[in-house]
VOTIPA-786704 format. One record per atom (N, C-alpha, C): atom name; residue number from 0; x negated, y negated, z; chain. Coordinates in nm, 3 decimals, always signed. Atoms other than C-alpha are relative to their C-alpha. Last residue first. Layout:
% VOTIPA-786704
PT | CA | NUM | X | Y | Z | A $
...
This chain:
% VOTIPA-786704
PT | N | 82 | -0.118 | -0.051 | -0.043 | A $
PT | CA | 82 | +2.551 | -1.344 | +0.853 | A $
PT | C | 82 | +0.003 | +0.140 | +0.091 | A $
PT | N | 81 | +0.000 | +0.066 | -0.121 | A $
PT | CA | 81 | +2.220 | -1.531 | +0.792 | A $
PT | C | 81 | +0.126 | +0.076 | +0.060 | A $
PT | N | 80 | +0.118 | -0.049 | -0.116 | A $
PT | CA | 80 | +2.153 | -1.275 | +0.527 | A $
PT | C | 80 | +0.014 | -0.039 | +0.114 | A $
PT | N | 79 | -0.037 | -0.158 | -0.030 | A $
PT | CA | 79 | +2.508 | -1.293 | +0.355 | A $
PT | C | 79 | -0.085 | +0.027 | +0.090 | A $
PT | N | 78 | -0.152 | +0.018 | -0.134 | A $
PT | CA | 78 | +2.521 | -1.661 | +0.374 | A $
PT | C | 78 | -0.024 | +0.120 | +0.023 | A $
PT | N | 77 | +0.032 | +0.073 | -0.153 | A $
PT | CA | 77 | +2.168 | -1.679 | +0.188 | A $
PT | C | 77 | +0.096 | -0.011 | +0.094 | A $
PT | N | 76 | +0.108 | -0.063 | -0.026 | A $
PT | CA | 76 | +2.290 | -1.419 | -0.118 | A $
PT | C | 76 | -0.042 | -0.029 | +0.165 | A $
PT | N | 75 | +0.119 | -0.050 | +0.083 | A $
PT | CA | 75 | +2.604 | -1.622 | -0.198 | A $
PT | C | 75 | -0.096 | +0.084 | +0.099 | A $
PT | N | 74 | +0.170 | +0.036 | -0.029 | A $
PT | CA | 74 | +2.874 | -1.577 | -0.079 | A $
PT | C | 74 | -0.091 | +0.034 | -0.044 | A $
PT | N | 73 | +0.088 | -0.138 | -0.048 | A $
PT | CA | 73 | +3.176 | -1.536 | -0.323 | A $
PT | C | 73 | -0.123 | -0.026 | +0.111 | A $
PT | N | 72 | +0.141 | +0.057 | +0.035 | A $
PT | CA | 72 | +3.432 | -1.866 | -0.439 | A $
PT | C | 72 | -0.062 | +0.166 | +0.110 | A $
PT | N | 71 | +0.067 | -0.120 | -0.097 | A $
PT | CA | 71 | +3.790 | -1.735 | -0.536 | A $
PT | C | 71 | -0.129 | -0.049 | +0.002 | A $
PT | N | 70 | +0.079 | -0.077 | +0.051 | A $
PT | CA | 70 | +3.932 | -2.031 | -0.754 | A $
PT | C | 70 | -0.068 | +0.057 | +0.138 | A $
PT | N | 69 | +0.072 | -0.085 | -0.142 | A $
PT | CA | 69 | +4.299 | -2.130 | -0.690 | A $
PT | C | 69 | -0.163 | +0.028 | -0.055 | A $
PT | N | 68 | +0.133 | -0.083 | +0.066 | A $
PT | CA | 68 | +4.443 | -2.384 | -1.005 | A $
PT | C | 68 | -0.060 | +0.027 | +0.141 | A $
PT | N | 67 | +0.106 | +0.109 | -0.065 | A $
PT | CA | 67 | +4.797 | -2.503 | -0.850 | A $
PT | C | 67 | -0.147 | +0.124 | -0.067 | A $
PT | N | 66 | +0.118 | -0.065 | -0.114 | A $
PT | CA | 66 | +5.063 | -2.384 | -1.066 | A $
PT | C | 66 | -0.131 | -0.072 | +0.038 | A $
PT | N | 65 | +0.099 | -0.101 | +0.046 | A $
PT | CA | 65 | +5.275 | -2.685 | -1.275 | A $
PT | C | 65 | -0.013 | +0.097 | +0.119 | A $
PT | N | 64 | -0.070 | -0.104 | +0.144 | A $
PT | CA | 64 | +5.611 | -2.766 | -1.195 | A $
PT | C | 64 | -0.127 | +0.052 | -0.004 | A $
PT | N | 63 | -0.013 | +0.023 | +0.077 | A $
PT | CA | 63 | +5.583 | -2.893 | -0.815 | A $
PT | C | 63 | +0.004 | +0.085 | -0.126 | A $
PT | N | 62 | -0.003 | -0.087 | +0.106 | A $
PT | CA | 62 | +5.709 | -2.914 | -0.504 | A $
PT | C | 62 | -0.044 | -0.059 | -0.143 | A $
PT | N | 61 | -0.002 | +0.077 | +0.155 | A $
PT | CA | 61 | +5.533 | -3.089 | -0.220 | A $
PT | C | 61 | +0.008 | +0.101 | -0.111 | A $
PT | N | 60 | +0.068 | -0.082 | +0.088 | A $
PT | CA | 60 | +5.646 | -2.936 | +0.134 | A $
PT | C | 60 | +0.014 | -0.066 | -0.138 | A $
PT | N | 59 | -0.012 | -0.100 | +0.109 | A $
PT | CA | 59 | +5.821 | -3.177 | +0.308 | A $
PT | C | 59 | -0.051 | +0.075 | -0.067 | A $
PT | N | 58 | +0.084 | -0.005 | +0.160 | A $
PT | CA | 58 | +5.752 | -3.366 | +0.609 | A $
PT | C | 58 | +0.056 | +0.093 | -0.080 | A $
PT | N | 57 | +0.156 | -0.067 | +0.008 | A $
PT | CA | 57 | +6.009 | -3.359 | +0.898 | A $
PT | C | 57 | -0.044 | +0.000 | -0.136 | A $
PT | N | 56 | -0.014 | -0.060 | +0.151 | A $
PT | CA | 56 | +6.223 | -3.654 | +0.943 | A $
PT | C | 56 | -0.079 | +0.118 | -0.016 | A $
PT | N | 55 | +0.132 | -0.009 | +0.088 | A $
PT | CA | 55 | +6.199 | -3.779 | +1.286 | A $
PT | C | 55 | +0.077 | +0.102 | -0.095 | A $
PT | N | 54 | +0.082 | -0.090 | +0.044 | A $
PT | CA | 54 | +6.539 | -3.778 | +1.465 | A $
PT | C | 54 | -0.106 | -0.029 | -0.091 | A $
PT | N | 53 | -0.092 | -0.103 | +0.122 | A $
PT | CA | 53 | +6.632 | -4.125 | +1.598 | A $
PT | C | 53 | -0.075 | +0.081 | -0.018 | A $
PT | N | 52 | +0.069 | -0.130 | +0.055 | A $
PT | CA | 52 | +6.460 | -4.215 | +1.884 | A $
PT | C | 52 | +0.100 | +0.030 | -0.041 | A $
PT | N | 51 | +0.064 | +0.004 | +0.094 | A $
PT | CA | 51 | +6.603 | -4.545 | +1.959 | A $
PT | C | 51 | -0.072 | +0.089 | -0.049 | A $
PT | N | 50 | -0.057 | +0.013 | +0.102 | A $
PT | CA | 50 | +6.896 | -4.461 | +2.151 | A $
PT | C | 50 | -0.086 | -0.055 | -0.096 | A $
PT | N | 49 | -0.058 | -0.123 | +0.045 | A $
PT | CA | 49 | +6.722 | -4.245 | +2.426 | A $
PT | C | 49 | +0.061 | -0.061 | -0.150 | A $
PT | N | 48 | +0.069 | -0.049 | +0.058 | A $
PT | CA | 48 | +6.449 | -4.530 | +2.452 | A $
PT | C | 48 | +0.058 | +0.140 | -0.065 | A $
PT | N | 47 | +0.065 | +0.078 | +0.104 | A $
PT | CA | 47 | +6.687 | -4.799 | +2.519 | A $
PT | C | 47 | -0.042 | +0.100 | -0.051 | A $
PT | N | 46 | -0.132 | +0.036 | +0.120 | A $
PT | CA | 46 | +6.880 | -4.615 | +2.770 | A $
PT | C | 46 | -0.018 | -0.042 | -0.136 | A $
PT | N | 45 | -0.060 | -0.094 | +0.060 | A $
PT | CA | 45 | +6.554 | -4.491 | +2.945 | A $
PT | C | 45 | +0.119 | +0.002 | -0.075 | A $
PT | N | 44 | +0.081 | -0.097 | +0.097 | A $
PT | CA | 44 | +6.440 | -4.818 | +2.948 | A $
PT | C | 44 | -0.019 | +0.122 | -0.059 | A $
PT | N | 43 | +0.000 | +0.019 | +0.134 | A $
PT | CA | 43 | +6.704 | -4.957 | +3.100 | A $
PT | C | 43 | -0.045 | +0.078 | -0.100 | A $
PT | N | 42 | -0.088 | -0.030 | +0.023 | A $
PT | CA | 42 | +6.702 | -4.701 | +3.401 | A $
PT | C | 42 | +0.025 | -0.093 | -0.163 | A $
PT | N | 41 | +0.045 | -0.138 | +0.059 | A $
PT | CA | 41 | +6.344 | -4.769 | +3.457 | A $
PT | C | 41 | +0.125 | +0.037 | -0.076 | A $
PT | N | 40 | +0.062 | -0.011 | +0.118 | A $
PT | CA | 40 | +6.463 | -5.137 | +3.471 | A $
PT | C | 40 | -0.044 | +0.140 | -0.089 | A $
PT | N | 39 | -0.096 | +0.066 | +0.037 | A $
PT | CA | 39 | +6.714 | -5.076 | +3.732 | A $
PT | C | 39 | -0.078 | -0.037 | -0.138 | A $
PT | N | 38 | -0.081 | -0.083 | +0.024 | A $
PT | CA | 38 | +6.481 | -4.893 | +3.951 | A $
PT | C | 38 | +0.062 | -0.021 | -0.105 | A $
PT | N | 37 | +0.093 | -0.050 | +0.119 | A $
PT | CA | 37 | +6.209 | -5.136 | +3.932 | A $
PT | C | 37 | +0.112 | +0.129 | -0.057 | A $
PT | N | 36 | +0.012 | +0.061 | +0.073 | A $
PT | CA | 36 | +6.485 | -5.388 | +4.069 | A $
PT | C | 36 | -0.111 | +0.097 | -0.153 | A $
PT | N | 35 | -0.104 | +0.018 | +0.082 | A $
PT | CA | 35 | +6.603 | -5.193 | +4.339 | A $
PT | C | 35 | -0.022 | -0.045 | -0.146 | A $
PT | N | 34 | -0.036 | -0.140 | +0.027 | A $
PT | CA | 34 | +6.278 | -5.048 | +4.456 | A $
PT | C | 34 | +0.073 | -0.005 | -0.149 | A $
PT | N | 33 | +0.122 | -0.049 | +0.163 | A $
PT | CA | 33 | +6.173 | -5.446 | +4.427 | A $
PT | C | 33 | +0.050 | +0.125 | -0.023 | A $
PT | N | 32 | -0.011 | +0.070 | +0.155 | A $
PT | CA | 32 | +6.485 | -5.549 | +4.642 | A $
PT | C | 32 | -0.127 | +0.065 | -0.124 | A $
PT | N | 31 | -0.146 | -0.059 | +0.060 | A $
PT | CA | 31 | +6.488 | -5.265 | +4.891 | A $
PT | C | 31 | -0.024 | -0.067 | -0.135 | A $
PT | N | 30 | +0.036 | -0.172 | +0.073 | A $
PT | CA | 30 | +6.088 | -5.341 | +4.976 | A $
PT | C | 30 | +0.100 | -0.018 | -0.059 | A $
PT | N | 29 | +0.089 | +0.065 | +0.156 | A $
PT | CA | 29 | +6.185 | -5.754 | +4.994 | A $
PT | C | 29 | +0.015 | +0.154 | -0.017 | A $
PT | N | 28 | -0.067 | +0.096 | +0.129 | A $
PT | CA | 28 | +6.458 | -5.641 | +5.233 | A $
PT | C | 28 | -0.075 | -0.007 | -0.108 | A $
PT | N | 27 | -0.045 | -0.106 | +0.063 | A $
PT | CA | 27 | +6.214 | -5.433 | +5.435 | A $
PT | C | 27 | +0.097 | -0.016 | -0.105 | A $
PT | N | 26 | +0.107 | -0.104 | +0.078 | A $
PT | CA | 26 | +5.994 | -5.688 | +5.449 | A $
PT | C | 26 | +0.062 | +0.064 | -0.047 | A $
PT | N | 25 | +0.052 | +0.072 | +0.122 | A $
PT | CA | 25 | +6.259 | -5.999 | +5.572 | A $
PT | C | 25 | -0.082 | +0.154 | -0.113 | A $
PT | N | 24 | -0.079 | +0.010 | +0.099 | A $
PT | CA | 24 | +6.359 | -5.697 | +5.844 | A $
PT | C | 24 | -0.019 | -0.051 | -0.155 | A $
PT | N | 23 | +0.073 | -0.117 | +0.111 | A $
PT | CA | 23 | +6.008 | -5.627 | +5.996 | A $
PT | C | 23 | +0.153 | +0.027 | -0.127 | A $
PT | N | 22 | +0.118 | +0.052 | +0.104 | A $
PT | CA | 22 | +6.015 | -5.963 | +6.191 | A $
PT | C | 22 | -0.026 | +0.144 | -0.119 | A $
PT | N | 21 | -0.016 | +0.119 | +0.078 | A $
PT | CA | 21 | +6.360 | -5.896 | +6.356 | A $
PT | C | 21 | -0.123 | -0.071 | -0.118 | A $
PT | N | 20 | +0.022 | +0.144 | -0.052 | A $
PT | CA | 20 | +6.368 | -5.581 | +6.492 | A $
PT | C | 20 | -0.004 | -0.071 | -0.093 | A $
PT | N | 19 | +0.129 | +0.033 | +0.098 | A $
PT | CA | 19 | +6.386 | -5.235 | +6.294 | A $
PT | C | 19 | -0.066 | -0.136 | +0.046 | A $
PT | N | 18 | +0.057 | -0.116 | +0.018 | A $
PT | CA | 18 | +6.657 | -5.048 | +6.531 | A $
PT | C | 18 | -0.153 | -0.054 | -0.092 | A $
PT | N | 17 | +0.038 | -0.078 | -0.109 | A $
PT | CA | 17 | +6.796 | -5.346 | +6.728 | A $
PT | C | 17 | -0.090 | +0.097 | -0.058 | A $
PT | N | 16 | +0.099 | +0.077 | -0.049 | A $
PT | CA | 16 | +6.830 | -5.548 | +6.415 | A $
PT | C | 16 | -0.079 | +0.055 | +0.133 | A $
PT | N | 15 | +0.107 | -0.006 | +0.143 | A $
PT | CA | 15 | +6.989 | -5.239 | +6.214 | A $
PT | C | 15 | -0.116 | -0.140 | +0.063 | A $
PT | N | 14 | +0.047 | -0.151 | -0.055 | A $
PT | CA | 14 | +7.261 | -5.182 | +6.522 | A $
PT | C | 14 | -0.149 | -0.020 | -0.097 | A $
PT | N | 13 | +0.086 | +0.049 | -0.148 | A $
PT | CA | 13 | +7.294 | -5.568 | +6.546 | A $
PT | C | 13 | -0.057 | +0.121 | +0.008 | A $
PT | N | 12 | +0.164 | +0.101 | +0.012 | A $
PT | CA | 12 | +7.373 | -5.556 | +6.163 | A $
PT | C | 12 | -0.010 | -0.013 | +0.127 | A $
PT | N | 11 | +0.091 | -0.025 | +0.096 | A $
PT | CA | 11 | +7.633 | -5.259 | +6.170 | A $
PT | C | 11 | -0.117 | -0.091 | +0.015 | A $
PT | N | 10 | +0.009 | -0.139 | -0.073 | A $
PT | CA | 10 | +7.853 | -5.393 | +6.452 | A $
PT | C | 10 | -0.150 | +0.050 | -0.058 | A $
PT | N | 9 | +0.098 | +0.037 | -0.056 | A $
PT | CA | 9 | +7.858 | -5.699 | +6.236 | A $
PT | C | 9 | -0.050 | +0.140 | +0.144 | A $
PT | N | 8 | +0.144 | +0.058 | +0.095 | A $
PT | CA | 8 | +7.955 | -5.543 | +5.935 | A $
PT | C | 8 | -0.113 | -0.033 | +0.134 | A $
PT | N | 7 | +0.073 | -0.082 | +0.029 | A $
PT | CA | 7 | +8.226 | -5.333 | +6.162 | A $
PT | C | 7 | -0.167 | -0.047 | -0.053 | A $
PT | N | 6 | +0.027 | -0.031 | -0.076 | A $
PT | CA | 6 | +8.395 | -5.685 | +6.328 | A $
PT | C | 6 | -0.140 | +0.161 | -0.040 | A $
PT | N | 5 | +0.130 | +0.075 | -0.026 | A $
PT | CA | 5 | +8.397 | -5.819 | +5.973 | A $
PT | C | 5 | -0.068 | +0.081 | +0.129 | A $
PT | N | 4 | -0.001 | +0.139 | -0.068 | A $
PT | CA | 4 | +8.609 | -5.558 | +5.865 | A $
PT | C | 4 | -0.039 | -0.031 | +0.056 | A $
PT | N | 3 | +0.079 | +0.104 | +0.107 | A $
PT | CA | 3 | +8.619 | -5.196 | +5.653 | A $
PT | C | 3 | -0.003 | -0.184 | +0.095 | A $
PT | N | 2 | -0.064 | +0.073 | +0.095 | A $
PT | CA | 2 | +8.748 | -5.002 | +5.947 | A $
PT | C | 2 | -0.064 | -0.120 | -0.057 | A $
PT | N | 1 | -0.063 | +0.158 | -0.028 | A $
PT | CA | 1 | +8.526 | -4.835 | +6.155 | A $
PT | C | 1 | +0.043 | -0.041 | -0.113 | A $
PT | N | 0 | +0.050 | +0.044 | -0.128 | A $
PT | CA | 0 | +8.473 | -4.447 | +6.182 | A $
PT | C | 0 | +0.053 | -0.140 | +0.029 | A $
């Protein structure tokens, strides 16, 4: 449409003062900037947080030499009634 030069920029900013006026610009600036800024951190933080999660280890099952002593326990009498 318009060639990269000054004449376009300012083309551009009368069309953007006309369309939002002059007291609601400063605001919308500040908005852009914070967006920009929380944006830009979220984006750290997902960089950060992808390269510090290394894989977790998973637990191990504990081997050992002896057998483990099991004992079978029975209900007694009073479990059976309430049961």
């Amino acid at each position: 449409m318009f060639p990269h030069s000054a004449t376009a920029w300012i083309v551009i900013a009368v069309v953007v003062l006309v369309l939002f006026g002059g007291r609601k610009l400063p605001d919308a600036a500040r908005g852009l900037g914070r967006s920009l800024r929380i944006f830009k951190s979220e984006m750290d933080e997902m960089k950060t947080e992808g390269e510090a999660k290394a894989p977790a280890q998973q637990p191990q099952a504990q081997v050992t030499e002896q057998p483990i002593d099991v004992q079978t326990v029975q209900p007694s009498e009073t479990d059976r009634k309430t049961a």
